[in-house]
C-alpha positions in Angstrom: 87.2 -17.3 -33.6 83.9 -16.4 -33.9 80.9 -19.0 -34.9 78.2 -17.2 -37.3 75.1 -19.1 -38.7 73.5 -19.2 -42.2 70.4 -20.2 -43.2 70.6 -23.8 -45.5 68.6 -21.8 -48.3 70.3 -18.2 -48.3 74.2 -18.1 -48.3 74.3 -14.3 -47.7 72.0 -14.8 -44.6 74.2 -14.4 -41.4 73.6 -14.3 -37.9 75.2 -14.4 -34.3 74.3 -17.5 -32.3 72.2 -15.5 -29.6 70.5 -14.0 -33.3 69.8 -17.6 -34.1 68.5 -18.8 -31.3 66.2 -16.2 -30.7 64.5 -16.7 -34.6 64.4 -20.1 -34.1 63.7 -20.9 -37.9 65.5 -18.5 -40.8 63.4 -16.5 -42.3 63.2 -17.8 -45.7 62.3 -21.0 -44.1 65.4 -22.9 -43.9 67.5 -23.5 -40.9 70.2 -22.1 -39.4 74.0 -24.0 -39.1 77.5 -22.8 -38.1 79.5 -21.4 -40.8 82.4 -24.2 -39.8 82.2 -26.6 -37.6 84.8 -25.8 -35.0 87.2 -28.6 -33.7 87.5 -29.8 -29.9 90.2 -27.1 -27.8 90.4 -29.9 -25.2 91.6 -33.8 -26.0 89.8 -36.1 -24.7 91.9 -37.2 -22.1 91.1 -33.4 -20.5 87.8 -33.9 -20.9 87.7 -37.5 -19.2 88.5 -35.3 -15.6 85.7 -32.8 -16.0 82.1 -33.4 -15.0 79.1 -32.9 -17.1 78.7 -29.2 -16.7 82.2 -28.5 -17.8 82.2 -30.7 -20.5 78.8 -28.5 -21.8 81.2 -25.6 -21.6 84.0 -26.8 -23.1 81.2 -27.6 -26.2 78.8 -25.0 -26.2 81.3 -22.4 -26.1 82.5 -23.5 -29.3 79.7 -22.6 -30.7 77.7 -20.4 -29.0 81.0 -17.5 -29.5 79.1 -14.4 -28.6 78.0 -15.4 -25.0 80.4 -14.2 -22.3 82.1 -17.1 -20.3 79.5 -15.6 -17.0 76.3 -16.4 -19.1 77.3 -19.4 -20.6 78.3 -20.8 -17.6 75.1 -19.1 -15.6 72.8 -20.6 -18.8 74.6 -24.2 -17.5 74.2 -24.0 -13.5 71.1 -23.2 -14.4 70.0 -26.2 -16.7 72.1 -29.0 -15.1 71.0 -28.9 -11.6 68.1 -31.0 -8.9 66.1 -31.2 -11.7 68.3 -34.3 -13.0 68.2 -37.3 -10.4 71.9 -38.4 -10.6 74.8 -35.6 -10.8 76.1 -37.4 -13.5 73.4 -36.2 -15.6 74.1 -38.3 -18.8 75.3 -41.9 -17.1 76.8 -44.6 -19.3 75.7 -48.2 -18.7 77.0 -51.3 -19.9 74.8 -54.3 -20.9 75.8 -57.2 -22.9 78.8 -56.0 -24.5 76.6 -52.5 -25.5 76.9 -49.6 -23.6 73.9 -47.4 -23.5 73.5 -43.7 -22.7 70.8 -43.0 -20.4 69.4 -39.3 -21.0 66.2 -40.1 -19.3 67.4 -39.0 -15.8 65.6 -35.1 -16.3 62.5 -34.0 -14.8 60.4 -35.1 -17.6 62.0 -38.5 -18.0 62.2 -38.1 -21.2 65.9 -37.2 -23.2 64.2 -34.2 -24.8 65.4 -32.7 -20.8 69.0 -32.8 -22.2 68.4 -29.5 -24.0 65.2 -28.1 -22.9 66.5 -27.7 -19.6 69.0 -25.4 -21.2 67.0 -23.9 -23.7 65.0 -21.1 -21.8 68.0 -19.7 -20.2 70.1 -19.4 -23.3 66.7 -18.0 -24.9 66.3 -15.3 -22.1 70.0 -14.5 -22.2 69.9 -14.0 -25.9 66.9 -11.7 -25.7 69.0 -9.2 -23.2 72.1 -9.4 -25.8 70.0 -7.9 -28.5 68.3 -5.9 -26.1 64.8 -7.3 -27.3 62.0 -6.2 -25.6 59.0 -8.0 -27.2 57.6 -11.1 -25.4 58.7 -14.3 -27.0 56.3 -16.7 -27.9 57.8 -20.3 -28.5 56.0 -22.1 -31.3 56.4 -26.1 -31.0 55.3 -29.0 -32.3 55.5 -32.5 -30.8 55.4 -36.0 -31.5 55.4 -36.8 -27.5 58.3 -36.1 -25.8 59.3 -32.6 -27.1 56.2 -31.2 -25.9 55.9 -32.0 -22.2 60.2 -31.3 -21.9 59.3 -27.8 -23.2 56.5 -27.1 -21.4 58.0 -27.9 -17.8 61.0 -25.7 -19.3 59.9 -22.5 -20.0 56.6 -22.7 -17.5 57.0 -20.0 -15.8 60.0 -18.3 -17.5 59.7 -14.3 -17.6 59.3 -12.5 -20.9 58.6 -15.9 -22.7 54.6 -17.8 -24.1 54.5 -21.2 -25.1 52.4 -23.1 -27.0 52.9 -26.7 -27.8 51.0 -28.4 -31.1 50.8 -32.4 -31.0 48.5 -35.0 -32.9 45.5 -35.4 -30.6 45.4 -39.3 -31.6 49.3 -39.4 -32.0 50.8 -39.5 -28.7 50.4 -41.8 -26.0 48.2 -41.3 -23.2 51.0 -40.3 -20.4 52.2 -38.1 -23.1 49.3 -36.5 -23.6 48.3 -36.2 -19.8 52.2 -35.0 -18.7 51.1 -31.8 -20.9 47.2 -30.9 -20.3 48.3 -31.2 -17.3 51.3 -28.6 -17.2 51.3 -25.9 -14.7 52.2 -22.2 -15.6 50.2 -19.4 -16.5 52.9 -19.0 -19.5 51.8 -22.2 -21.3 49.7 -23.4 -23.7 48.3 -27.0 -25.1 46.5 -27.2 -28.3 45.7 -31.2 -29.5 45.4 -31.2 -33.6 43.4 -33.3 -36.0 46.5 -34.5 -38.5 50.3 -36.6 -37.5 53.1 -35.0 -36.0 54.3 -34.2 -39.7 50.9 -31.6 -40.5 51.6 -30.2 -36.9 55.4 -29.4 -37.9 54.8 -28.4 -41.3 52.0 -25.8 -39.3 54.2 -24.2 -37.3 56.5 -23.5 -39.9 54.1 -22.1 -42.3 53.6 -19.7 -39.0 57.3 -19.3 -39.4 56.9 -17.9 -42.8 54.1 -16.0 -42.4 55.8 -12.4 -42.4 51.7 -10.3 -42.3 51.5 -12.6 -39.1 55.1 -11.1 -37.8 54.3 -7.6 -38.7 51.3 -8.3 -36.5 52.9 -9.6 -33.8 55.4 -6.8 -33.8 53.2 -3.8 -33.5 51.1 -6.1 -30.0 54.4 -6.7 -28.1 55.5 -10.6 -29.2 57.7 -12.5 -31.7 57.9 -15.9 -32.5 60.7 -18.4 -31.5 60.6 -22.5 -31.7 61.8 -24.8 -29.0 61.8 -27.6 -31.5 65.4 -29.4 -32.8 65.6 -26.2 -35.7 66.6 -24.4 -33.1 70.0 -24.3 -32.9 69.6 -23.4 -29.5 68.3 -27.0 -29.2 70.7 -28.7 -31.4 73.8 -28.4 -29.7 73.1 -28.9 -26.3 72.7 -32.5 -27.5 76.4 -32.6 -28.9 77.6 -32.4 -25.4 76.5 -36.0 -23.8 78.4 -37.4 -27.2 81.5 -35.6 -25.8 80.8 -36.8 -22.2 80.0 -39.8 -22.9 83.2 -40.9 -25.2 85.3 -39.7 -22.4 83.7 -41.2 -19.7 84.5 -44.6 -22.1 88.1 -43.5 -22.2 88.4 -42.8 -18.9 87.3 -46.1 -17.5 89.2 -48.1 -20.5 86.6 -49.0 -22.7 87.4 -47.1 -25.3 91.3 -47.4 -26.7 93.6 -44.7 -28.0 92.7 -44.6 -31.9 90.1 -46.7 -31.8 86.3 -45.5 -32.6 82.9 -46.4 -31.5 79.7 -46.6 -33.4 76.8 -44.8 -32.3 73.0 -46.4 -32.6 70.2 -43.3 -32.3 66.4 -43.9 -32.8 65.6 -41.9 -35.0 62.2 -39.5 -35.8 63.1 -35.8 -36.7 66.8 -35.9 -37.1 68.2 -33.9 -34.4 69.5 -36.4 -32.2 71.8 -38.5 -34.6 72.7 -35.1 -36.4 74.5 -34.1 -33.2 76.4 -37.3 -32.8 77.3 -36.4 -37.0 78.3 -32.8 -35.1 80.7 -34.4 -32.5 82.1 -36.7 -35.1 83.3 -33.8 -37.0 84.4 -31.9 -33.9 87.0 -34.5 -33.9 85.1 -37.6 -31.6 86.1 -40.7 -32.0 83.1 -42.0 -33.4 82.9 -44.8 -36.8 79.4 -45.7 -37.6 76.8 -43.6 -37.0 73.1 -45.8 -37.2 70.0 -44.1 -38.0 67.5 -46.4 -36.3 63.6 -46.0 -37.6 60.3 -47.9 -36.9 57.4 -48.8 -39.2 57.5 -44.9 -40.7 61.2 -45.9 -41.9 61.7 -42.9 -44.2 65.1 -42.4 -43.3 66.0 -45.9 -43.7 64.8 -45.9 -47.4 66.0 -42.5 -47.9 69.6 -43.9 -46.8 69.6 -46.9 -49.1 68.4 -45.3 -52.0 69.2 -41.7 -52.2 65.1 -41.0 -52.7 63.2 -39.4 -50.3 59.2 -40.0 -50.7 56.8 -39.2 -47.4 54.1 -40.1 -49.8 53.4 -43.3 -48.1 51.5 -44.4 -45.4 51.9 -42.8 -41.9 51.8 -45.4 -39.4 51.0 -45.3 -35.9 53.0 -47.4 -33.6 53.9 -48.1 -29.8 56.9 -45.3 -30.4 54.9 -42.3 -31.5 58.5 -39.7 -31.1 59.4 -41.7 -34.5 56.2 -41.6 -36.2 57.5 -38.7 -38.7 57.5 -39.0 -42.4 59.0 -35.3 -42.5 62.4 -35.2 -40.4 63.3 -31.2 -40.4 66.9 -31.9 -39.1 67.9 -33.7 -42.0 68.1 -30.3 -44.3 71.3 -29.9 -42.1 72.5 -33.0 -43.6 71.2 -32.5 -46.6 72.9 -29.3 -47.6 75.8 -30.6 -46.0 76.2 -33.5 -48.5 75.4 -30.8 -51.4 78.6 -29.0 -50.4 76.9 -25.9 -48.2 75.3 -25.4 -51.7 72.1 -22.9 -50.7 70.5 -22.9 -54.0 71.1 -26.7 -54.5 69.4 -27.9 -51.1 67.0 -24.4 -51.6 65.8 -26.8 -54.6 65.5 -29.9 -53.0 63.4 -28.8 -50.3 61.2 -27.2 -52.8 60.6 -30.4 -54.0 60.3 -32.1 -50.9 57.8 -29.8 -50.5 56.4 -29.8 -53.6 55.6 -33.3 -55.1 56.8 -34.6 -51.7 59.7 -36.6 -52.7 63.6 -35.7 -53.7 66.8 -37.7 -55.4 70.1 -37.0 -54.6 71.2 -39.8 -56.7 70.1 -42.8 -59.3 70.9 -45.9 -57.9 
């Protein structure tokens, strides 16, 4: 059955996944989501005997419903290959009692590799299924990691520009030299005075600017985001939930009915909303844990039911979750309000407006 997407602020708004991946944002500003979330074909017990790159298609297909079996699997070969240092991709290590998932294994080093190793080639794939013959120009912005995975995934890619946003005083040093220091004549660096947040909110605005598009569109290029709005982006990341809960069945750790809880650092969203993804897919996963830092937004948003960014923006030793705005959380958010457009339409307009919403007294 076929997966469409609609935008969290516009109902009659639908799109193929390939459509969705190539806008990157909607273009009344929201985000795009699947119109169901579909269940798992395989049990878990099937899925403990494949390897990564067939659990990716056992997921992504799900969801990605108008790519052929070929260029799905092509799009996976692709990603998943000597750029990762361990075949495993996605191993699971135990450590007092807590078993951690180590998505640092990519070229990079950074777990941003998980899907921006994928990314390009589902981007390039979508662009010959709509037979689209601009040049794409991926907008991003970074908080560290994103930036530098992006960069090393589309240098070089045909047909594709991009250029990467991040605070010049928000990222750390190595972050900051892994992308200056990017090779490819396809890719771009720019460092911004302003947080993470005013780099995000930038690109959007870009997003939304339709003059800009029209502009674009008559000199050859449209714009596409390798950020976590990209669904594109988004569900790559269910898969090493999926992988990793069977790779904890198959070696006994993890009983029949029994769940796990799931503990995600937190900064714009995307991460922990893709373990709330594979929960609903059917995983076997209780608690999911939203960890934050000094900028713990999500942390009071989550005991209150208030979210406020007007507060102070912090700069600490873990600038990926210095973010006061976390984009991926609209999914939530319009989740919670029933796939309501108009309701979470009107949140957002006052997140963006007086910078704060309620979804409940308490």
């Amino acid at each position: 059955m076929e997966v469409l997407y609609k935008s969290t602020r516009d109902d009659k708004i639908r799109v193929t996944a390939s459509e969705a991946i190539l806008k990157g944002l909607s273009e009344d500003g929201g985000l795009f989501v699947p119109d169901r979330i579909p269940a798992m074909e395989k049990s878990l017990q099937e899925l403990a005997g494949m390897d990564y790159k067939e659990v990716a298609y056992e997921v992504m297909k799900l969801y990605f419903t108008d790519f052929t079996q070929e260029e799905l699997k092509d799009c996976i070969d692709r990603a998943y290959d000597s750029k990762f240092d361990t075949e495993v991709i996605a191993p699971l290590v135990e450590a007092d009692g807590v078993y951690y998932l180590e998505l640092f294994h990519g070229a990079t080093i950074a777990f941003k590799d998980m899907a921006l190793s994928i990314l390009p080639h589902l981007m390039t794939t979508s662009a010959k299924k709509n037979q689209v013959k601009n040049e794409i120009v991926i907008l991003t912005a970074t908080s560290g990691d994103t930036g530098k995975a992006a960069l090393a995934g589309f240098a070089g890619v045909e047909g594709t520009k991009i250029i990467v946003f991040y605070p010049k005083n928000g990222v750390s040093p190595i972050q900051e030299k892994q992308m200056i220091t990017q090779k490819g004549d396809n890719t771009y660096v720019v460092g911004i005075h302003g947080n993470f947040d005013d780099a995000q909110t930038g690109v959007k605005q870009i997003f939304a600017d339709k003059a800009l598009a029209e502009k674009m569109e008559a000199a050859g290029y449209q714009f596409s985001s390798a950020n976590s709005i990209n669904i594109g982006r988004l569900v790559p990341q269910i898969v090493y939930y999926v992988y990793a809960c069977a790779n904890l069945l198959k070696e006994g750790r993890l009983k029949e009915g029994k769940t796990i809880n799931v503990v995600v650092p937190t900064g714009n969203f995307g991460n922990i909303l893709a373990a709330f993804y594979a929960k609903n897919m059917g995983l076997p996963i209780g608690k999911l844990i939203c960890a934050s830092n000094e900028n713990k937004v999500l942390y009071d948003f989550f005991n209150t039911g208030v979210y406020d960014k007007n507060r102070e923006f912090v700069l600490t030793s873990s600038p990926s979750m210095d973010i006061l705005i976390s984009s991926n959380l609209e999914r939530l958010i319009y989740r919670i309000a029933g796939d309501d457009a108009a309701k979470n339409s009107e949140l957002m307009k006052a997140l963006t407006g007086a910078g704060n919403m309620r979804l409940r007294k308490r």
